[in-house]
MOPAC internal coordinates of N, CA, C and O (Angstrom, degrees):
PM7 1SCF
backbone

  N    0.0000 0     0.00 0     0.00 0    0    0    0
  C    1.4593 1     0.00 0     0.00 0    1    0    0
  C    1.5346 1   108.93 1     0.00 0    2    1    0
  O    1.2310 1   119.32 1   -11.64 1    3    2    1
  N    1.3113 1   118.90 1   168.36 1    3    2    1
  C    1.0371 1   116.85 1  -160.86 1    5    3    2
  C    1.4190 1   125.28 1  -121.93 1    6    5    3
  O    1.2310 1    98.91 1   -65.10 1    7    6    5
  N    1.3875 1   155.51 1   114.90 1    7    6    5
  C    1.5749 1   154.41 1   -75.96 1    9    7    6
  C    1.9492 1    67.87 1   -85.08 1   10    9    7
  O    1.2310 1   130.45 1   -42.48 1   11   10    9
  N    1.2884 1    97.44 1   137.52 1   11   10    9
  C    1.4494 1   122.74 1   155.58 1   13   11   10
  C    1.3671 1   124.56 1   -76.81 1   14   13   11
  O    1.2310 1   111.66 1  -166.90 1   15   14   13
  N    1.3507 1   133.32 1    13.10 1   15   14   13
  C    1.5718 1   141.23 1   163.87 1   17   15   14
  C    1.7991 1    90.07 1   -67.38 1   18   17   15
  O    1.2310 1   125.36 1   143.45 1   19   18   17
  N    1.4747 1   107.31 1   -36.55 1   19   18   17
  C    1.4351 1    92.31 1  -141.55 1   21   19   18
  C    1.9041 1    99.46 1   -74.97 1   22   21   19
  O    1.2310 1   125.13 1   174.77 1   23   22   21
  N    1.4290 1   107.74 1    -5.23 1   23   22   21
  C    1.3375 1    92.19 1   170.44 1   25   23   22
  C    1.5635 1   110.48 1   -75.56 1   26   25   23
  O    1.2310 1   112.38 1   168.98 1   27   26   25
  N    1.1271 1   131.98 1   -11.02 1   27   26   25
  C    1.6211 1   122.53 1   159.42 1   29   27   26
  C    1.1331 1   125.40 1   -57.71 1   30   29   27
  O    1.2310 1   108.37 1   146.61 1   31   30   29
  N    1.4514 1   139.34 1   -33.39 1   31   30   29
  C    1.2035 1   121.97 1   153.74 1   33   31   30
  C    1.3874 1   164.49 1   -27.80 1   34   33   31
  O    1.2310 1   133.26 1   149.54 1   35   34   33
  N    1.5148 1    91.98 1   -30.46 1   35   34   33
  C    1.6089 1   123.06 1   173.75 1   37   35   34
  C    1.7759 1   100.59 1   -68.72 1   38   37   35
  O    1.2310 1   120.01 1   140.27 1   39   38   37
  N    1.7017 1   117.59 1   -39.73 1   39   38   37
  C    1.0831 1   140.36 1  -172.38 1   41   39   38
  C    1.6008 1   108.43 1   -68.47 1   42   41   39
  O    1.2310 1   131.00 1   117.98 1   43   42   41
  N    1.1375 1    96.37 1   -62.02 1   43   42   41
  C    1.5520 1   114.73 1   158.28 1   45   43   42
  C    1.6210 1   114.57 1    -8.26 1   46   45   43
  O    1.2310 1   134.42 1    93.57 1   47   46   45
  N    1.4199 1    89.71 1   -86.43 1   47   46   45
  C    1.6570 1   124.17 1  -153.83 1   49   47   46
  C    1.9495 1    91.95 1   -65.56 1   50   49   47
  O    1.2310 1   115.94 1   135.32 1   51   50   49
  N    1.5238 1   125.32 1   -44.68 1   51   50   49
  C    1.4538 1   132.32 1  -171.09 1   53   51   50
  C    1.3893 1    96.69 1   -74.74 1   54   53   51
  O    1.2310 1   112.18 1   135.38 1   55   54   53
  N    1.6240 1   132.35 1   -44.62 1   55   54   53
  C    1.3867 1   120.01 1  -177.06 1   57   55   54
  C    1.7393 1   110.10 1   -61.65 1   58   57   55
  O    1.2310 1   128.70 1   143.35 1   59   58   57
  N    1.5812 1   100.85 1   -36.65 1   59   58   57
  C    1.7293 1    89.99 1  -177.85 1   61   59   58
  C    1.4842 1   128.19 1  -102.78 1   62   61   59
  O    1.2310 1   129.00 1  -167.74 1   63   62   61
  N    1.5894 1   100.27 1    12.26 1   63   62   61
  C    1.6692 1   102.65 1   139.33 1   65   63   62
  C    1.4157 1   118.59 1   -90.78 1   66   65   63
  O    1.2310 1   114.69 1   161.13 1   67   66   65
  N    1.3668 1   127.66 1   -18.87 1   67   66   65
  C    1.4125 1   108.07 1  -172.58 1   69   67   66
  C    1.4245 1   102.81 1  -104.24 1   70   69   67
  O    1.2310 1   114.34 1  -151.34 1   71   70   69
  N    1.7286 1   128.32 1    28.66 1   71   70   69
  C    1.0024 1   133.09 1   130.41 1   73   71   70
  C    1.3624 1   126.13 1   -79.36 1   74   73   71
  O    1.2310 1   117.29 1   151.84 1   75   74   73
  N    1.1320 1   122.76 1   -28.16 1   75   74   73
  C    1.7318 1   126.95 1  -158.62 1   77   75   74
  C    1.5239 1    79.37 1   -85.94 1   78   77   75
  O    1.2310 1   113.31 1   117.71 1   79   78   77
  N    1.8565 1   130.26 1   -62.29 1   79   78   77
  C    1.2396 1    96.85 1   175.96 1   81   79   78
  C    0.9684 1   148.91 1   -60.77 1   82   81   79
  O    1.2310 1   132.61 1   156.66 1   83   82   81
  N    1.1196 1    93.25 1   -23.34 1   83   82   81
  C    2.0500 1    89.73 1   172.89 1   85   83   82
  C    1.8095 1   125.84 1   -70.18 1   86   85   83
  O    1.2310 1   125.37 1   151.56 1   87   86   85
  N    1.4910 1   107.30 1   -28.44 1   87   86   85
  C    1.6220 1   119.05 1   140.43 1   89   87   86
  C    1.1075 1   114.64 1   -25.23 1   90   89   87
  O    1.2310 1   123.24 1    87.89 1   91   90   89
  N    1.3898 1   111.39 1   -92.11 1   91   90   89
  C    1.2764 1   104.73 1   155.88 1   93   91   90
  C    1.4829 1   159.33 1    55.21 1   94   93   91
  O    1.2310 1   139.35 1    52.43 1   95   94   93
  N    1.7850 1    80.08 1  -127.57 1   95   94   93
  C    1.5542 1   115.17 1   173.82 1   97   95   94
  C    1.5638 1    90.68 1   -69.13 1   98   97   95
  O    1.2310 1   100.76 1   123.59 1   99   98   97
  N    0.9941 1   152.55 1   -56.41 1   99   98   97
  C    1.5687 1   151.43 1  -160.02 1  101   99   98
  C    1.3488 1   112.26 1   -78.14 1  102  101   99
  O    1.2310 1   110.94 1   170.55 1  103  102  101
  N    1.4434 1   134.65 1    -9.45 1  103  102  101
  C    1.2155 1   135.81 1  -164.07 1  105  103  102
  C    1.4528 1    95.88 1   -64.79 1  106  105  103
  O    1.2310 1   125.15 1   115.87 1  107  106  105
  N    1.4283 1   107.71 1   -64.13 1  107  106  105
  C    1.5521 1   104.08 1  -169.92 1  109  107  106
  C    1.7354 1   112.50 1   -64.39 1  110  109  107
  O    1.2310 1   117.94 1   169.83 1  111  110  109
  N    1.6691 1   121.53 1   -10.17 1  111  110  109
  C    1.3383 1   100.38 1   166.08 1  113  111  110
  C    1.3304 1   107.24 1   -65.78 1  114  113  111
  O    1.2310 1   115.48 1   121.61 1  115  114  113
  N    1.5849 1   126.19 1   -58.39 1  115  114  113
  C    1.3776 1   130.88 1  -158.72 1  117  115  114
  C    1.3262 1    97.83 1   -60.44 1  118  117  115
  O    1.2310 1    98.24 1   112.72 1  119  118  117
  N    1.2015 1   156.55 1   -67.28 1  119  118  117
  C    1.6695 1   155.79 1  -165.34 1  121  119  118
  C    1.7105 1   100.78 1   -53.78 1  122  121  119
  O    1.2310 1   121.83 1   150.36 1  123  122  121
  N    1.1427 1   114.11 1   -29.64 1  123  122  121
  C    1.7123 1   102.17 1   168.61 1  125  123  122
  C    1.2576 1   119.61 1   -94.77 1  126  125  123
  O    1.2310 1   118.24 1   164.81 1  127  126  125
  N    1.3203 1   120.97 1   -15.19 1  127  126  125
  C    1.9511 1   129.00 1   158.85 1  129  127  126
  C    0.9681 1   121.94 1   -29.73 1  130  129  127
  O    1.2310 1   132.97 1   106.56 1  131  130  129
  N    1.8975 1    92.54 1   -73.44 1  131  130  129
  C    1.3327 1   129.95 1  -143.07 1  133  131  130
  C    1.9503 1    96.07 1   -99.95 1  134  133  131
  O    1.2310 1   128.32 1  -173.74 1  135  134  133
  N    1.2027 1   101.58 1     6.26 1  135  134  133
  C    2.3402 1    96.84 1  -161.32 1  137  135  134
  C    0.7493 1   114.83 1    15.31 1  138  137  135
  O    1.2310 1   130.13 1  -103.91 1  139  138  137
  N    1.2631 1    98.07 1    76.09 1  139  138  137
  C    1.5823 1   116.27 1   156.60 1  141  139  138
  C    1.7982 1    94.46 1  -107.16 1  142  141  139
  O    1.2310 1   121.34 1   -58.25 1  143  142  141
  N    1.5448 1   115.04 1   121.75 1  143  142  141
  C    1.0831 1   118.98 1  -167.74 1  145  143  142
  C    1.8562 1    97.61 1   -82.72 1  146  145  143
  O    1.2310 1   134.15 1   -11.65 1  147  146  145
  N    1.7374 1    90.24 1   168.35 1  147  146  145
  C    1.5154 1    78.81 1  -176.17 1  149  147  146
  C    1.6188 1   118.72 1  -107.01 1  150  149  147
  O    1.2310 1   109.25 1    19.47 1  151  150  149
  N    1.3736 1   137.74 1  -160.53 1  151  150  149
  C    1.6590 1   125.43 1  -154.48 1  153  151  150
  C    2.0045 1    90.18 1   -79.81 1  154  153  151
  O    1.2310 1   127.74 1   147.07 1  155  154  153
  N    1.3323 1   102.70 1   -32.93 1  155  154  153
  C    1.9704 1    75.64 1   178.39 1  157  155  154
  C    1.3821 1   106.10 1   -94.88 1  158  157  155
  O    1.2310 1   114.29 1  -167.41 1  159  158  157
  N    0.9384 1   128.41 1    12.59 1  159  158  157
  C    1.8659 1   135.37 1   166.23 1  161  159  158
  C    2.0594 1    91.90 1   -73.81 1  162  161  159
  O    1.2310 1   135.46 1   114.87 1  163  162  161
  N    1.3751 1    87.69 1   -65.13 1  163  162  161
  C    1.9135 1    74.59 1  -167.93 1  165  163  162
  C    1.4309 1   109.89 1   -76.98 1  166  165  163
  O    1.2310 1   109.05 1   162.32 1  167  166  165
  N    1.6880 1   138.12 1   -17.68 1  167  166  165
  C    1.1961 1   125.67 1   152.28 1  169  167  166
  C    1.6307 1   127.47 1   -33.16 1  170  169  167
  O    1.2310 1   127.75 1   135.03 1  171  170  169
  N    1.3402 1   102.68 1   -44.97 1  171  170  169
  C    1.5412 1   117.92 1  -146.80 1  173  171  170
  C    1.8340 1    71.89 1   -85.57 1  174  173  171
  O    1.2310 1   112.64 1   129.25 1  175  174  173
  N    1.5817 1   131.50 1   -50.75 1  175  174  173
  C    1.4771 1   118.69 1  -157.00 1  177  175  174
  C    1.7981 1    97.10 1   -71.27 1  178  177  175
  O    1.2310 1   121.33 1   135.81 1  179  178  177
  N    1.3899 1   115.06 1   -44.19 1  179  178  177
  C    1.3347 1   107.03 1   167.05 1  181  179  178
  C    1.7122 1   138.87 1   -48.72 1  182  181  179
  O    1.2310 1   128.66 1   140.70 1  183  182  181
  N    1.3588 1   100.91 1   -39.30 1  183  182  181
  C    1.6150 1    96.02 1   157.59 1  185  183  182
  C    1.4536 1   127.95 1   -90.23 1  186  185  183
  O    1.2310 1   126.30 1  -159.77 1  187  186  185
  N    1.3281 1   105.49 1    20.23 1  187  186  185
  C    1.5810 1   120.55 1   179.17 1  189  187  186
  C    1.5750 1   105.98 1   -96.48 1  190  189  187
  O    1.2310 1   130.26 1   135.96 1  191  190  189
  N    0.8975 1    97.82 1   -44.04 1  191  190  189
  C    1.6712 1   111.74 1   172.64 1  193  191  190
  C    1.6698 1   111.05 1   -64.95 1  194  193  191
  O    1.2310 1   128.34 1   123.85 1  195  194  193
  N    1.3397 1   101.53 1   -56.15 1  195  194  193
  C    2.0143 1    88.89 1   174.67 1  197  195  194
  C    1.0644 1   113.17 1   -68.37 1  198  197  195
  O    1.2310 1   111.38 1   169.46 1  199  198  197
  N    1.3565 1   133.85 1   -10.54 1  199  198  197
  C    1.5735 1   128.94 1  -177.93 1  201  199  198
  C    1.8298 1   106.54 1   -92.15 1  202  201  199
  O    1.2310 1   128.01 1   163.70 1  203  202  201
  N    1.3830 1   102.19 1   -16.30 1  203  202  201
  C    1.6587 1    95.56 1   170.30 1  205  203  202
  C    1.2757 1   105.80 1  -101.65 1  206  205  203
  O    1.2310 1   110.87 1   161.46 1  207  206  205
  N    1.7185 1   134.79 1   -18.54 1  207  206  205
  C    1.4709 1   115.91 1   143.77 1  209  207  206
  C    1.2861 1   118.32 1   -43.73 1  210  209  207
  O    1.2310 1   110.67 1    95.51 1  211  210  209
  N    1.1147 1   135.15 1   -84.49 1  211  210  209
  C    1.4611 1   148.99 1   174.01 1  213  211  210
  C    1.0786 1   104.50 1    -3.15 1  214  213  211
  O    1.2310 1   124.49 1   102.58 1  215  214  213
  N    1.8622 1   108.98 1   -77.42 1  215  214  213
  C    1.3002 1   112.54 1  -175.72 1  217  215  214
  C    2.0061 1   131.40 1   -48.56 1  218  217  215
  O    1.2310 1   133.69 1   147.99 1  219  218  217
  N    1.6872 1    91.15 1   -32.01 1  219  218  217
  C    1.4004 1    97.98 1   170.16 1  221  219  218
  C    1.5056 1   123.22 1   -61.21 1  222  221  219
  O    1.2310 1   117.57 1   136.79 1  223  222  221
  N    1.2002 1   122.22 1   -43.21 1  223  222  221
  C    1.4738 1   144.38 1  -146.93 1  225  223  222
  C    1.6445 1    80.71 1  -102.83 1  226  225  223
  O    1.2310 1   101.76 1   146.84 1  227  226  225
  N    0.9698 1   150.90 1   -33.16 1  227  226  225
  C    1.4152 1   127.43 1   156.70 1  229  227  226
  C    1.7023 1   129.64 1   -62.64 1  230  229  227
  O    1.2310 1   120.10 1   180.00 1  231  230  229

């Protein structure tokens, strides 16, 4: 038979997907905790800002 570690692998591979999901699934708790805004939160503040350059410089 053949080294028996290798039945841990199967174990392996299920513990570090049902970590990545749970990453994840929690991302959007932790980013609303912690405000950390999200990529169209700082888009929307970034083109807010060139539009009050703009607007100044006119």
């Amino acid at each position: 038979m053949p080294n028996p570690l290798w039945m841990l692998v199967p174990w392996l591979v299920f513990a570090l997907a049902a970590g990545v999901k749970f990453w994840r699934l929690t991302s959007l708790f932790r980013k609303r905790v912690l405000g950390i805004p999200s990529r169209t939160e700082r888009m929307r503040q970034m083109l807010e800002r060139i539009w009050e350059k703009d607007q100044q410089a006119v």
